[in-house]
DRENLUMMI-100426 format. One record per residue (C-alpha): residue number from 1; x, y, z; residue in three letters. Coordinates in Angstrom, 2 decimals. Each point is the difference from the previous one (the first is absolute). Layout:
# DRENLUMMI-100426
NUM / X / Y / Z / ALA .
...
***
This chain:
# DRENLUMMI-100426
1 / 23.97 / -24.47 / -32.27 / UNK .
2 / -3.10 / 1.05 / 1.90 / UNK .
3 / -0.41 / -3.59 / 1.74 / UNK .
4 / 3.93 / 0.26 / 1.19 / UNK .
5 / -0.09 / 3.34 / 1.30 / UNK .
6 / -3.35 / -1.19 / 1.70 / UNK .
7 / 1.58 / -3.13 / 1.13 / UNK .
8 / 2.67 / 1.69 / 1.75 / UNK .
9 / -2.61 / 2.24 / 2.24 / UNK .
10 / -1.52 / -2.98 / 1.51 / UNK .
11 / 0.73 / -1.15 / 3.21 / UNK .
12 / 0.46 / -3.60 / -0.59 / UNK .
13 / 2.79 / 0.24 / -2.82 / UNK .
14 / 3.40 / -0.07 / 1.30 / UNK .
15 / 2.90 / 0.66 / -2.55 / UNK .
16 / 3.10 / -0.37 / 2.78 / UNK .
17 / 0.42 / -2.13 / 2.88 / UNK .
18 / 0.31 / 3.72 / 2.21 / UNK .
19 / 0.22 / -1.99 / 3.30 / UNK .
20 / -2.76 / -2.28 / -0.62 / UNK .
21 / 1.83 / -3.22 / 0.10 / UNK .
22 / -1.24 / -2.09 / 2.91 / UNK .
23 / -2.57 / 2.22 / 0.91 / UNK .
24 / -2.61 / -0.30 / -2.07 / UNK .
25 / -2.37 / -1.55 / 2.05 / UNK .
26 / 0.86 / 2.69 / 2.71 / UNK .
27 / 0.20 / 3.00 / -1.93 / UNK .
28 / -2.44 / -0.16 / -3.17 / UNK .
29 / -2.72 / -2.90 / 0.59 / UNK .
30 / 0.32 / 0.58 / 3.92 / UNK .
31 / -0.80 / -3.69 / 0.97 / UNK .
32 / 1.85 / -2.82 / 0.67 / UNK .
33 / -1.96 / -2.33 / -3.03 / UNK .
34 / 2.20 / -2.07 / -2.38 / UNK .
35 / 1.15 / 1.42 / -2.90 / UNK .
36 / -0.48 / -1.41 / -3.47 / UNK .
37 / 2.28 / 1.60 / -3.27 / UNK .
38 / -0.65 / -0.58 / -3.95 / UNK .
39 / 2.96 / 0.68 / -1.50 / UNK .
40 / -0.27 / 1.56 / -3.64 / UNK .
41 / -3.63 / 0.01 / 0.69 / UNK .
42 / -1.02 / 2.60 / -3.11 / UNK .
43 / -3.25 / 1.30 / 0.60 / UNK .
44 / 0.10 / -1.56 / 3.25 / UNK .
45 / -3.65 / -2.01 / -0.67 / UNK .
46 / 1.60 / -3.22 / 2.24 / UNK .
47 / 0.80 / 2.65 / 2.97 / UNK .
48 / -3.43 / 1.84 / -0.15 / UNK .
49 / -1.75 / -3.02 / -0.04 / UNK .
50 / 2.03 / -1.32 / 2.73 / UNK .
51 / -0.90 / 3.06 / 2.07 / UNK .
52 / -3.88 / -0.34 / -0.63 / UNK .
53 / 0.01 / -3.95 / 0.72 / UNK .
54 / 2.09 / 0.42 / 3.71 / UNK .
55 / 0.13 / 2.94 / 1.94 / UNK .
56 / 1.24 / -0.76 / 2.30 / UNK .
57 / 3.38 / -0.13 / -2.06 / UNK .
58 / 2.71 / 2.21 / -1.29 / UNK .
59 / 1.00 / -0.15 / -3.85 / UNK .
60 / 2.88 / 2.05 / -1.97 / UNK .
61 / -0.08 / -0.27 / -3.98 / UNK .
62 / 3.63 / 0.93 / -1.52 / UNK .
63 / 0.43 / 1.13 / -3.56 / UNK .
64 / 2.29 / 2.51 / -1.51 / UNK .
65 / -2.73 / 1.10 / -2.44 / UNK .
66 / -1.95 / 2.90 / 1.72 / UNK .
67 / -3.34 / 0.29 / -2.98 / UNK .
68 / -0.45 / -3.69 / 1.22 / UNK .
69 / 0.46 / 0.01 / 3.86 / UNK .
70 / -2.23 / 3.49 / -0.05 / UNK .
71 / -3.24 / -2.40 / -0.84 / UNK .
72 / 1.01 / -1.99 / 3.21 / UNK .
73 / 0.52 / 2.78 / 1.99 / UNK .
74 / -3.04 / 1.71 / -1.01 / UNK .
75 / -2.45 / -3.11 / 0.30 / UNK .
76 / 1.35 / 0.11 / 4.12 / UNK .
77 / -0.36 / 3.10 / 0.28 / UNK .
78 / -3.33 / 0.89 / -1.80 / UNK .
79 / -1.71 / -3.55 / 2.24 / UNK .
80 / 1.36 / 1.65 / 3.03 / UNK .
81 / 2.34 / -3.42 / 0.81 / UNK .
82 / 3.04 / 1.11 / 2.41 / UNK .
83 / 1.49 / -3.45 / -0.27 / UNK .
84 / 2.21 / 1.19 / -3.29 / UNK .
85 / 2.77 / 1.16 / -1.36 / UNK .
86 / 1.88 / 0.07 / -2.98 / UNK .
87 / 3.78 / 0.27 / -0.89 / UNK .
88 / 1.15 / 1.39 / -3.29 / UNK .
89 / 4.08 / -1.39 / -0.26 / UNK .
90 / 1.46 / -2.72 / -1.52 / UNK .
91 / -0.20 / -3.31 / 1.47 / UNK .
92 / 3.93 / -0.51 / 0.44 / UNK .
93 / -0.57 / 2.53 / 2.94 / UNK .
94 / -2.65 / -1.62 / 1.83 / UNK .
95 / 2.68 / -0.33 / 3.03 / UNK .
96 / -0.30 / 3.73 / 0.08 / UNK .
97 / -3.35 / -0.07 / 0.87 / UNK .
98 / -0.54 / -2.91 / 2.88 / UNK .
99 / 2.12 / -1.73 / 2.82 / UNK .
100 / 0.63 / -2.89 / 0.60 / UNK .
101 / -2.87 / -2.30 / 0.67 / UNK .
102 / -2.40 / 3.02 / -0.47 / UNK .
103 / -1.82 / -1.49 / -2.89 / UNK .
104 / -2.04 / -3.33 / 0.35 / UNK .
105 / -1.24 / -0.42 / -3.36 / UNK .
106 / 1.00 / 0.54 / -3.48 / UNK .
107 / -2.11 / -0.29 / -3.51 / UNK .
108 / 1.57 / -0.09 / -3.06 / UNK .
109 / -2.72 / 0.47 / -2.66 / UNK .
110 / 0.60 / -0.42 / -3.63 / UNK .
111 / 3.49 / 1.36 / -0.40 / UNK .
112 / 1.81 / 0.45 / -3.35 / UNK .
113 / 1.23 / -3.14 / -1.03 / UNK .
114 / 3.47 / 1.20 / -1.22 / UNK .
115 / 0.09 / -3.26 / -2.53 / UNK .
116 / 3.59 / 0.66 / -0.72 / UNK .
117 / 1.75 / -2.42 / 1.83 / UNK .
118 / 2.68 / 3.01 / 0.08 / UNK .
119 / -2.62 / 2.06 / 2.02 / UNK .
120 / -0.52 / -2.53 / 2.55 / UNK .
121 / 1.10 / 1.71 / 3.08 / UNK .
122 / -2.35 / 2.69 / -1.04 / UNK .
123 / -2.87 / -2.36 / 0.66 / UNK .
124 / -2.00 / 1.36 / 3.14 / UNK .
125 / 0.24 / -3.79 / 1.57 / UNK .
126 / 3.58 / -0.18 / -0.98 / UNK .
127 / 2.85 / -1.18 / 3.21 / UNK .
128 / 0.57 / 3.85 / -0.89 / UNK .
129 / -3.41 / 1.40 / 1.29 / UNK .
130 / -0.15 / -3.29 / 2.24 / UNK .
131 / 2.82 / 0.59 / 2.25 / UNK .
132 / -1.34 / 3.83 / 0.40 / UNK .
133 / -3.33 / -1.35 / 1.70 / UNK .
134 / 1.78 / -2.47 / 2.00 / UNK .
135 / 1.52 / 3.41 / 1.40 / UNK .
136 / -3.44 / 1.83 / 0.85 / UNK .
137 / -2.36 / -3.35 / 0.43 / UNK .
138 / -1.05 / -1.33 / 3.73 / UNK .
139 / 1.00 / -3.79 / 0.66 / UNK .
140 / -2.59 / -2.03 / -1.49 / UNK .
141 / -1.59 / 2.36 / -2.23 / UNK .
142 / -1.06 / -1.02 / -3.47 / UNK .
143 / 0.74 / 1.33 / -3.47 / UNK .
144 / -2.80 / 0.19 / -2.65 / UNK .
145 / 0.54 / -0.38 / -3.69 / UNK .
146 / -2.30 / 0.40 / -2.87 / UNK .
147 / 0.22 / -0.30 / -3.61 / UNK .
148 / -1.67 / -1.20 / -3.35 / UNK .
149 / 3.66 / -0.58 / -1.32 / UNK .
150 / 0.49 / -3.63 / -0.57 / UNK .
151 / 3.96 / 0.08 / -0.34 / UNK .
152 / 0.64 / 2.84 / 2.41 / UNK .
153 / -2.00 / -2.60 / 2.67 / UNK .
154 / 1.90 / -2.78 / -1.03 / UNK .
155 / 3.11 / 1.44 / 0.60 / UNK .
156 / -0.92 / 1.69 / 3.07 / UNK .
157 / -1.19 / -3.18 / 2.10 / UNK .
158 / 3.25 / -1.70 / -1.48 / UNK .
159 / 1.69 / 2.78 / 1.86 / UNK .
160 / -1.65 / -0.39 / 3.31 / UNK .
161 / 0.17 / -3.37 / -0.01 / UNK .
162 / 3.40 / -0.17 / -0.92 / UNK .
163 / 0.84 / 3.37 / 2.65 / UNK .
164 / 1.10 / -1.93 / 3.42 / UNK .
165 / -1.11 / 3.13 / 2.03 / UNK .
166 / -3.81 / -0.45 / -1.37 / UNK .
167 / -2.62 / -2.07 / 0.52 / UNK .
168 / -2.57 / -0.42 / -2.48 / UNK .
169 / -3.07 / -0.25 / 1.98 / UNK .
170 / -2.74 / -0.51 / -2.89 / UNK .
171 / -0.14 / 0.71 / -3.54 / UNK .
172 / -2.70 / -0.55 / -2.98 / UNK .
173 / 0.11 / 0.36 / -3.88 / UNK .
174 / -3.93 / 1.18 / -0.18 / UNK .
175 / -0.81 / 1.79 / 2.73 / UNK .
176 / -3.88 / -0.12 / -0.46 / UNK .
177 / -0.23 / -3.38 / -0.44 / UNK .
178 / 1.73 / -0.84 / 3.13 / UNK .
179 / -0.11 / -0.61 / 3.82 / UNK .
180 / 1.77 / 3.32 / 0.66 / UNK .
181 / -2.75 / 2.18 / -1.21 / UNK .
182 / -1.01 / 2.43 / 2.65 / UNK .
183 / -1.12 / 3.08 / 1.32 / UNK .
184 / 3.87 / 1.28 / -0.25 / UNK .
185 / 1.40 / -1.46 / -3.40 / UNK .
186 / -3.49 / 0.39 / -1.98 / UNK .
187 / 0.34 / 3.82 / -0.01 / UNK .
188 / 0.46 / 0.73 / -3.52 / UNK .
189 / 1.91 / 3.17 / -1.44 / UNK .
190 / -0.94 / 1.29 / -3.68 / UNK .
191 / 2.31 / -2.03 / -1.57 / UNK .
192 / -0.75 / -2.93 / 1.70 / UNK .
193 / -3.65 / 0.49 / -1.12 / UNK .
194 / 1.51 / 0.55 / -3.90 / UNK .
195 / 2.40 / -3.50 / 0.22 / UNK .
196 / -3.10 / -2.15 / 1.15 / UNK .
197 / -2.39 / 1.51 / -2.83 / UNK .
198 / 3.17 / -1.18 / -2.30 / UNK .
199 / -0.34 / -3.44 / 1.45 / UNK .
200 / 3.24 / 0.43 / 1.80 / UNK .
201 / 0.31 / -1.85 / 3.28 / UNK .
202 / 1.31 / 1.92 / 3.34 / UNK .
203 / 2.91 / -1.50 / 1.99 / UNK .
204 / 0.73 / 0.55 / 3.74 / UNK .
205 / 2.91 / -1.29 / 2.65 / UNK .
206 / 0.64 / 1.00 / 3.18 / UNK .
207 / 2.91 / -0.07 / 1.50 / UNK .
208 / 1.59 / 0.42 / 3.03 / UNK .
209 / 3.83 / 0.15 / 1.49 / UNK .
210 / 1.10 / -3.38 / 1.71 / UNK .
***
């Protein structure tokens, strides 16, 4: 209770759009750098360390669950990093949030898997969520997606590949025993740390719309 009714004093949680759509860059980060979202980015440990590793960009962390997005919020605020900002709402309203082509980057870290076929639209690289970010995302601008989920990545780069409106620019079944280890995708959250002590590999695609 304390960390929500903190989280809502700070000046880098939003909890409604309130006119912000298509101007963040002019109205809260005042600069005209790229901006980079995590969608249902928890405790938001992918966005801080996003904003340590290149200022001179913009990130947003969205989660509807305000104890975990106030560690995010906090971390910016306490290291005195203006380049920010995190959005408690459900993902479905994104479009709310960001015009068309404002966003040139989107990570999708270690959703839920939803393993019920049933609950397959519910899956955060879903066409469902896809066809949202096609709404907000620049021409040529990627989509990032991490997971220690075997059958959830299976199914997903079956999906892009099979999705005429994607391209499926490069994709890896163990991340840290791969060419695509780098500054960017080797940033590793909590549980990331907890599935490679299991022995659990990492999985990463990025994709892009054709």
């Amino acid at each position: 209770m304390e960390r929500a009714a903190e989280l809502y004093a700070l000046s880098n949680v939003f909890l409604a759009a309130d006119g912000i759509k298509g101007k963040w860059n002019e109205v809260f980060f005042k600069n005209d750098n790229p901006i980079t979202i995590e969608v249902g980015c928890g405790r938001g440990e992918y966005t801080v360390e996003l904003g340590r590793r290149f200022p001179e960009r913009n990130f947003i962390g969205l989660d509807i669950k305000a104890p975990r997005l106030w560690r995010g919020a906090k971390t910016f605020e306490e290291e005195e990093m203006s380049n920010g900002a995190f959005i408690r709402t459900l993902i479905e309203t994104i479009t709310d949030y960001f015009e068309q082509g404002e966003v040139s980057e989107i990570w999708v870290t270690f959703p839920d898997p939803h393993p019920k076929p049933s609950h397959a639209p519910k899956r955060l690289v879903s066409e469902r969520f896809l066809n949202l970010y096609r709404q907000i995302l620049k021409s040529g601008g990627s989509i990032h997606f991490k997971t220690d989920n075997d059958k959830l990545f299976e199914w997903a780069v079956e999906s892009f590949e099979q999705n005429q409106g994607l391209r499926l620019l490069r994709h890896t079944n163990n991340l840290y025993k791969s060419e695509l280890l780098d500054d960017i995708t080797s940033i590793r959250t909590t549980y990331e740390n907890t599935y490679l002590e299991e022995g659990k590999t990492i999985k990463y695609a990025e994709v892009t719309f054709a």
